[in-house]
N, C-alpha and C positions, 0 to 999 in steps of 0.2 A: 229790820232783820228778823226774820222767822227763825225756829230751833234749827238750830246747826247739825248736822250730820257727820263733819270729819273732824278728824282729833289729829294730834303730829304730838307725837314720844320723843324726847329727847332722849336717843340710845348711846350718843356718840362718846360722853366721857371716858376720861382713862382712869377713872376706877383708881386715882392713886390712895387714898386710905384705904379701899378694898384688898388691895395689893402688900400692905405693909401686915409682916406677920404679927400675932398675936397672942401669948401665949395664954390669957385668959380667954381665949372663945375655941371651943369643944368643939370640930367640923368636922366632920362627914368625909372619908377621901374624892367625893365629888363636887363635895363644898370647895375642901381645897385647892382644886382643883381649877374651879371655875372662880374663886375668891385669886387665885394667883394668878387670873388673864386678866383679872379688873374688868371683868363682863358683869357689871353688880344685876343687870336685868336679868340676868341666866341663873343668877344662885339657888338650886334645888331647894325647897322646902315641901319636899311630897311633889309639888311642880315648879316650875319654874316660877320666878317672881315676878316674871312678867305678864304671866297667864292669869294671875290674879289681878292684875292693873288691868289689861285688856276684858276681862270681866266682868269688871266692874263698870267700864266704857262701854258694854255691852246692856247690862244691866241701866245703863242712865239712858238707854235710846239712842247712842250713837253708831251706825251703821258701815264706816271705813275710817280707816287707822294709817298713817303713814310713819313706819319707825325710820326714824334718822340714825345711821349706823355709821361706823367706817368702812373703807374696803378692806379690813382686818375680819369681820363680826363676820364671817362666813356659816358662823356656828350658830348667828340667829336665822339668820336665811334658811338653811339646812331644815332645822328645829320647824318653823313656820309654815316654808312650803311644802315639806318633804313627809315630817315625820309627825305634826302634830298639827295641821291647818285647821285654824279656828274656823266652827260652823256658825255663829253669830257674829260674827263681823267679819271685813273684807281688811284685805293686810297690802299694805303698798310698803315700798322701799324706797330710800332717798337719800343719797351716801355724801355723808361731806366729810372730802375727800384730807384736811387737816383741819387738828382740834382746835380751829380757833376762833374758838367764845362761843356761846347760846345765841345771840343777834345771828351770827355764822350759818348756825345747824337750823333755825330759822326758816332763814333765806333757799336752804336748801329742799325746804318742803315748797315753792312756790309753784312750780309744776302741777303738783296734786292740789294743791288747792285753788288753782284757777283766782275769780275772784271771787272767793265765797268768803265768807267768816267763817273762821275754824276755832277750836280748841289745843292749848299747848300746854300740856305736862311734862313732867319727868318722869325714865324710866325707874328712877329707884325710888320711889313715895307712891306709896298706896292711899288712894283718897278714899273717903265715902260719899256712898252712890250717892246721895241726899245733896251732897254738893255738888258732885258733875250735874246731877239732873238740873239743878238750879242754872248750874253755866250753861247747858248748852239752852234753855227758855229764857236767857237774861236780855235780851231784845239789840241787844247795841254790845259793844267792848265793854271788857270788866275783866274785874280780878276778883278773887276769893282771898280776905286775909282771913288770917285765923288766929286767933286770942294767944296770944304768949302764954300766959299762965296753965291755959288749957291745956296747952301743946305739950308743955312740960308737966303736969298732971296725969295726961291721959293717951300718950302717944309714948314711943319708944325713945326719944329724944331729950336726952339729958341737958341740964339747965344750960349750962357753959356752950354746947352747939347751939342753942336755938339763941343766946346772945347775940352770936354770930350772924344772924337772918336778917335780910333788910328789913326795915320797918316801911309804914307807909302815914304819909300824912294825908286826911281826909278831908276834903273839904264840907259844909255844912250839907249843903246838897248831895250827899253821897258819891262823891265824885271822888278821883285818884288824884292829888293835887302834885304830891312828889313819893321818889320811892327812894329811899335814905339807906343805902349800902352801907353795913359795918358801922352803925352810927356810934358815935363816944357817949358818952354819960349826958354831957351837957344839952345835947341834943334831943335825947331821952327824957330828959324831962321835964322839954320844953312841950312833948304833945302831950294829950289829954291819953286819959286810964279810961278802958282797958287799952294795950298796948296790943298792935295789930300786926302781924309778920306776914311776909308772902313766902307762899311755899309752892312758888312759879306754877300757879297755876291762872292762864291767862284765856279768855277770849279776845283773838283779835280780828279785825276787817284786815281787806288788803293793804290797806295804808302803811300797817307794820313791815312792810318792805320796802317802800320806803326811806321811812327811817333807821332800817338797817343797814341799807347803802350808804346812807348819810354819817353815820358816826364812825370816830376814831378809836383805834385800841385805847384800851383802858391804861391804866399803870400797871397793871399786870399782863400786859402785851396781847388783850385779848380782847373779840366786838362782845360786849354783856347788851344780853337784852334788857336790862333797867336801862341802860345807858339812851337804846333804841326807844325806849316804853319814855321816859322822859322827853326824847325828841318828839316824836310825834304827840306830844302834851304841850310845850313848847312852841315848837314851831309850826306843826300840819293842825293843829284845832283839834285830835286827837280827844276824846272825852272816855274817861274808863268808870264803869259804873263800878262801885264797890258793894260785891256780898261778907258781908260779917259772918264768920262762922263758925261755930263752938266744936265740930268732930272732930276727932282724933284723924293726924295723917302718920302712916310709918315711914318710916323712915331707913332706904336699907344702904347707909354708907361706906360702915366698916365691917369687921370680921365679929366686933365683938355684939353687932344689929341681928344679926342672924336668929339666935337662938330666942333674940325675945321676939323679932316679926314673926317670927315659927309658931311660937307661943300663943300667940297674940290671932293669930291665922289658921289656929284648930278647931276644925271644924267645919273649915269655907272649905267648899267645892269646889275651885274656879270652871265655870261653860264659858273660856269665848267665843 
Protein backbone atom coordinates (compact mmCIF):
# COMPACT_ATOMS: atom_id res chain seq x y z
CA UNK A 1 0.00 0.00 0.00
CA UNK A 2 1.78 3.43 -0.89
CA UNK A 3 0.43 6.86 0.96
CA UNK A 4 -3.14 7.25 0.48
CA UNK A 5 -4.56 10.25 -1.21
CA UNK A 6 -8.45 10.07 -0.24
CA UNK A 7 -9.93 10.56 3.05
CA UNK A 8 -14.09 9.97 3.76
CA UNK A 9 -15.68 12.51 6.62
CA UNK A 10 -18.33 11.09 8.43
CA UNK A 11 -20.92 14.39 8.14
CA UNK A 12 -24.00 12.36 8.46
CA UNK A 13 -24.83 12.36 12.28
CA UNK A 14 -27.90 14.01 13.92
CA UNK A 15 -25.95 16.10 16.07
CA UNK A 16 -28.45 15.07 18.89
CA UNK A 17 -26.16 16.66 22.01
CA UNK A 18 -25.49 19.53 19.51
CA UNK A 19 -29.13 20.09 19.35
CA UNK A 20 -30.02 19.93 23.19
CA UNK A 21 -29.93 23.44 24.64
CA UNK A 22 -27.63 24.72 26.91
CA UNK A 23 -27.66 27.27 29.23
CA UNK A 24 -24.05 27.30 30.29
CA UNK A 25 -22.58 27.81 26.60
CA UNK A 26 -22.49 31.55 25.41
CA UNK A 27 -23.34 31.26 21.28
CA UNK A 28 -23.24 33.43 18.76
CA UNK A 29 -26.85 33.80 17.01
CA UNK A 30 -25.12 31.82 14.17
CA UNK A 31 -23.93 29.38 16.52
CA UNK A 32 -27.34 28.84 17.52
CA UNK A 33 -28.34 28.59 14.85
CA UNK A 34 -26.35 26.04 13.17
CA UNK A 35 -25.90 24.19 16.96
CA UNK A 36 -30.09 23.86 16.58
CA UNK A 37 -29.78 21.96 12.99
CA UNK A 38 -27.14 19.45 14.73
CA UNK A 39 -24.96 20.36 11.65
CA UNK A 40 -21.93 20.10 14.35
CA UNK A 41 -19.27 20.20 11.11
CA UNK A 42 -20.83 23.83 10.13
CA UNK A 43 -20.50 25.48 13.63
CA UNK A 44 -18.78 28.98 13.03
CA UNK A 45 -15.74 29.49 14.98
CA UNK A 46 -14.35 32.52 12.66
CA UNK A 47 -14.92 29.51 9.95
CA UNK A 48 -16.63 26.65 9.90
CA UNK A 49 -15.40 23.52 11.87
CA UNK A 50 -15.03 21.78 9.22
CA UNK A 51 -12.52 24.01 7.20
CA UNK A 52 -10.17 23.28 9.86
CA UNK A 53 -10.55 19.40 9.66
CA UNK A 54 -10.33 19.71 5.83
CA UNK A 55 -7.03 21.64 6.57
CA UNK A 56 -5.45 19.80 8.24
CA UNK A 57 -6.14 16.71 5.62
CA UNK A 58 -4.66 19.13 3.52
CA UNK A 59 -1.72 19.95 5.47
CA UNK A 60 -1.03 15.91 5.99
CA UNK A 61 -0.71 15.49 1.89
CA UNK A 62 -4.09 14.22 1.23
CA UNK A 63 -5.38 15.52 -2.07
CA UNK A 64 -9.56 14.48 -2.29
CA UNK A 65 -12.07 14.29 0.41
CA UNK A 66 -15.49 12.70 0.15
CA UNK A 67 -17.98 14.16 3.02
CA UNK A 68 -20.72 11.74 3.74
CA UNK A 69 -23.81 14.06 4.34
CA UNK A 70 -27.58 13.49 4.22
CA UNK A 71 -30.01 14.79 1.75
CA UNK A 72 -30.99 17.30 4.52
CA UNK A 73 -26.99 19.01 4.52
CA UNK A 74 -27.93 21.13 1.57
CA UNK A 75 -26.16 23.79 3.51
CA UNK A 76 -22.67 21.95 3.31
CA UNK A 77 -23.02 21.44 -0.41
CA UNK A 78 -23.92 25.23 -0.82
CA UNK A 79 -20.90 26.29 1.62
CA UNK A 80 -18.32 23.85 -0.47
CA UNK A 81 -19.27 24.21 -3.86
CA UNK A 82 -20.75 27.49 -4.18
CA UNK A 83 -19.38 29.86 -1.58
CA UNK A 84 -16.17 28.71 -0.22
CA UNK A 85 -14.51 25.79 -2.57
CA UNK A 86 -11.42 24.59 -1.08
CA UNK A 87 -8.15 25.32 -3.18
CA UNK A 88 -6.12 22.42 -1.68
CA UNK A 89 -8.01 19.65 -1.84
CA UNK A 90 -10.85 18.26 -4.10
CA UNK A 91 -14.39 17.85 -2.32
CA UNK A 92 -16.68 14.89 -3.40
CA UNK A 93 -20.12 14.11 -2.05
CA UNK A 94 -21.85 10.83 -0.89
CA UNK A 95 -25.26 10.88 0.69
CA UNK A 96 -26.55 8.10 3.01
CA UNK A 97 -29.72 8.59 2.52
CA UNK A 98 -30.86 7.27 6.53
CA UNK A 99 -28.83 7.55 9.72
CA UNK A 100 -28.09 4.08 10.12
CA UNK A 101 -24.68 3.57 11.82
CA UNK A 102 -21.04 4.59 10.76
CA UNK A 103 -20.42 0.81 8.87
CA UNK A 104 -23.73 2.46 6.89
CA UNK A 105 -22.18 5.96 5.93
CA UNK A 106 -18.99 3.89 5.23
CA UNK A 107 -20.36 1.94 2.59
CA UNK A 108 -21.66 4.85 1.17
CA UNK A 109 -18.32 6.25 0.24
CA UNK A 110 -17.44 3.19 -1.91
CA UNK A 111 -17.94 4.74 -5.22
CA UNK A 112 -15.12 7.41 -4.55
CA UNK A 113 -13.13 5.09 -3.45
CA UNK A 114 -12.82 2.54 -6.01
CA UNK A 115 -10.47 0.01 -4.64
CA UNK A 116 -7.99 2.12 -3.11
CA UNK A 117 -7.18 2.53 0.77
CA UNK A 118 -8.66 5.51 2.08
CA UNK A 119 -8.81 7.26 5.29
CA UNK A 120 -11.99 7.68 7.70
CA UNK A 121 -12.59 10.50 10.28
CA UNK A 122 -15.10 12.22 11.86
CA UNK A 123 -16.60 15.34 11.03
CA UNK A 124 -16.57 16.76 14.55
CA UNK A 125 -12.81 15.82 15.89
CA UNK A 126 -10.02 17.95 14.77
CA UNK A 127 -6.87 15.71 14.67
CA UNK A 128 -3.28 16.65 14.41
CA UNK A 129 -1.51 16.99 11.22
CA UNK A 130 1.36 14.72 12.82
CA UNK A 131 -1.15 11.92 13.10
CA UNK A 132 -2.91 12.13 9.70
CA UNK A 133 0.48 12.29 8.07
CA UNK A 134 1.45 9.16 9.85
CA UNK A 135 -1.92 7.37 8.71
CA UNK A 136 -1.95 8.27 5.40
CA UNK A 137 2.37 6.59 5.11
CA UNK A 138 1.20 3.66 7.58
CA UNK A 139 1.72 1.04 4.55
CA UNK A 140 -1.36 -1.44 5.38
CA UNK A 141 -4.88 -0.71 7.64
CA UNK A 142 -4.48 0.91 11.04
CA UNK A 143 -5.88 2.81 13.57
CA UNK A 144 -4.55 5.76 15.58
CA UNK A 145 -5.46 5.29 19.41
CA UNK A 146 -4.79 7.83 21.67
CA UNK A 147 -3.72 7.66 25.30
CA UNK A 148 -6.88 8.25 27.66
CA UNK A 149 -5.06 10.23 30.20
CA UNK A 150 -3.79 12.41 27.53
CA UNK A 151 -6.91 13.05 25.91
CA UNK A 152 -8.32 14.18 29.06
CA UNK A 153 -5.36 16.22 29.98
CA UNK A 154 -4.95 17.97 26.84
CA UNK A 155 -7.92 17.95 24.45
CA UNK A 156 -11.35 19.58 25.13
CA UNK A 157 -12.93 16.24 26.40
CA UNK A 158 -13.95 15.79 29.84
CA UNK A 159 -13.09 12.72 31.92
CA UNK A 160 -16.77 11.13 32.16
CA UNK A 161 -17.07 11.31 27.83
CA UNK A 162 -13.76 9.88 27.03
CA UNK A 163 -14.95 6.91 29.52
CA UNK A 164 -17.35 6.36 27.17
CA UNK A 165 -14.82 5.75 23.98
CA UNK A 166 -14.04 2.31 22.88
CA UNK A 167 -10.98 0.98 24.07
CA UNK A 168 -8.70 -1.26 21.98
CA UNK A 169 -6.82 -4.30 22.86
CA UNK A 170 -3.30 -4.69 21.32
CA UNK A 171 -1.69 -7.43 20.32
CA UNK A 172 2.26 -7.79 21.09
CA UNK A 173 3.05 -7.27 17.38
CA UNK A 174 1.20 -3.97 17.25
CA UNK A 175 -1.59 -5.21 15.78
CA UNK A 176 -5.66 -4.27 16.56
CA UNK A 177 -6.62 -7.60 18.29
CA UNK A 178 -10.18 -6.30 19.55
CA UNK A 179 -12.03 -2.96 19.86
CA UNK A 180 -14.04 -2.99 23.23
CA UNK A 181 -17.32 -0.58 23.01
CA UNK A 182 -18.29 0.94 26.27
CA UNK A 183 -16.09 -1.37 28.23
CA UNK A 184 -17.14 -1.97 32.24
CA UNK A 185 -14.59 -1.62 34.84
CA UNK A 186 -13.78 -5.36 34.86
CA UNK A 187 -12.59 -5.28 31.51
CA UNK A 188 -10.65 -2.22 32.02
CA UNK A 189 -8.47 -3.60 34.01
CA UNK A 190 -7.80 -6.44 32.56
CA UNK A 191 -5.58 -4.50 29.72
CA UNK A 192 -2.21 -3.14 30.16
CA UNK A 193 -1.56 0.92 31.26
CA UNK A 194 -1.39 3.31 29.17
CA UNK A 195 -5.17 2.85 28.24
CA UNK A 196 -5.68 3.36 24.40
CA UNK A 197 -9.07 4.90 23.01
CA UNK A 198 -10.07 5.22 19.42
CA UNK A 199 -11.23 8.41 18.17
CA UNK A 200 -12.54 6.66 14.71
CA UNK A 201 -9.82 7.52 13.06
CA UNK A 202 -9.12 4.46 10.68
CA UNK A 203 -7.29 3.49 7.45
CA UNK A 204 -8.99 0.93 5.68
CA UNK A 205 -8.37 -1.40 2.12
CA UNK A 206 -11.52 -2.25 0.30
CA UNK A 207 -12.19 -5.22 2.43
CA UNK A 208 -14.00 -2.88 4.86
CA UNK A 209 -17.02 -3.24 2.63
CA UNK A 210 -17.16 -6.22 2.96
CA UNK A 211 -17.48 -6.39 6.30
CA UNK A 212 -20.01 -3.81 6.36
CA UNK A 213 -22.30 -5.81 4.38
CA UNK A 214 -21.68 -8.54 6.49
CA UNK A 215 -22.89 -7.35 10.07
CA UNK A 216 -26.00 -7.03 11.81
CA UNK A 217 -27.45 -3.91 13.79
CA UNK A 218 -26.24 -3.39 16.87
CA UNK A 219 -28.50 -3.18 20.00
CA UNK A 220 -28.99 0.03 19.32
CA UNK A 221 -30.45 -0.67 16.00
CA UNK A 222 -27.55 0.66 14.20
CA UNK A 223 -24.47 -1.04 11.54
CA UNK A 224 -21.25 0.51 13.89
CA UNK A 225 -18.18 0.25 12.28
CA UNK A 226 -16.34 -1.45 15.32
CA UNK A 227 -18.76 -4.10 14.77
CA UNK A 228 -17.50 -4.17 10.83
CA UNK A 229 -13.60 -3.37 12.09
CA UNK A 230 -13.98 -6.60 14.26
CA UNK A 231 -15.48 -8.58 11.39
CA UNK A 232 -13.00 -8.26 9.02
CA UNK A 233 -10.29 -9.13 12.00
CA UNK A 234 -12.37 -12.23 12.62
CA UNK A 235 -13.43 -13.58 9.77
CA UNK A 236 -11.66 -11.73 6.28
CA UNK A 237 -7.74 -11.92 7.92
CA UNK A 238 -8.16 -8.15 8.20
CA UNK A 239 -4.81 -6.94 9.98
CA UNK A 240 -4.86 -3.17 11.59
CA UNK A 241 -1.51 -1.77 12.38
CA UNK A 242 -1.80 0.21 15.52
CA UNK A 243 -0.15 4.11 15.86
CA UNK A 244 0.02 5.08 19.61
CA UNK A 245 -0.44 8.52 19.95
CA UNK A 246 -0.10 11.30 22.48
CA UNK A 247 -1.74 14.65 20.54
CA UNK A 248 -4.48 16.37 21.62
CA UNK A 249 -7.99 15.53 19.23
CA UNK A 250 -11.07 18.20 19.79
CA UNK A 251 -13.69 17.25 20.10
CA UNK A 252 -16.93 19.32 18.93
CA UNK A 253 -20.13 17.37 20.40
CA UNK A 254 -22.13 19.65 22.32
CA UNK A 255 -23.00 23.39 22.65
CA UNK A 256 -20.96 23.56 25.72
CA UNK A 257 -17.37 22.18 23.16
CA UNK A 258 -17.67 25.25 21.27
CA UNK A 259 -16.31 28.02 23.20
CA UNK A 260 -13.31 25.82 24.31
CA UNK A 261 -12.56 24.27 20.42
CA UNK A 262 -12.66 28.31 19.71
CA UNK A 263 -10.22 28.68 22.29
CA UNK A 264 -8.10 26.13 21.69
CA UNK A 265 -8.19 27.10 17.57
CA UNK A 266 -6.94 30.84 18.03
CA UNK A 267 -4.78 31.45 15.90
CA UNK A 268 -5.08 28.56 13.11
CA UNK A 269 -5.85 29.82 9.78
CA UNK A 270 -7.65 27.13 8.26
CA UNK A 271 -6.36 26.86 3.82
CA UNK A 272 -8.30 23.94 2.46
Amino acid sequence: MDRIDKAVIMARGLGTRMRKADESASLSKDQLAVAGAGIKAMIPIGRPFLDYVLSGLADAGFSRVCLIIGPEHQIIRDYYQVQSPPRRIQIDFAVQQEPLGTADAVLAAKSFVGNESFLVINSDNHYPVPVLRAMRAVGKAGIALFDRDRLVAESNIPEDRVLKFALAKVSPDGYLERILEKPTQAVVRELSLPLYVSMNCWVFSPVIFRACRSIRPSARGELELTDAVQFAIDSLDEHFKVLHCQGAVLDMSSRSDIAVVAEKLKGVHPNP
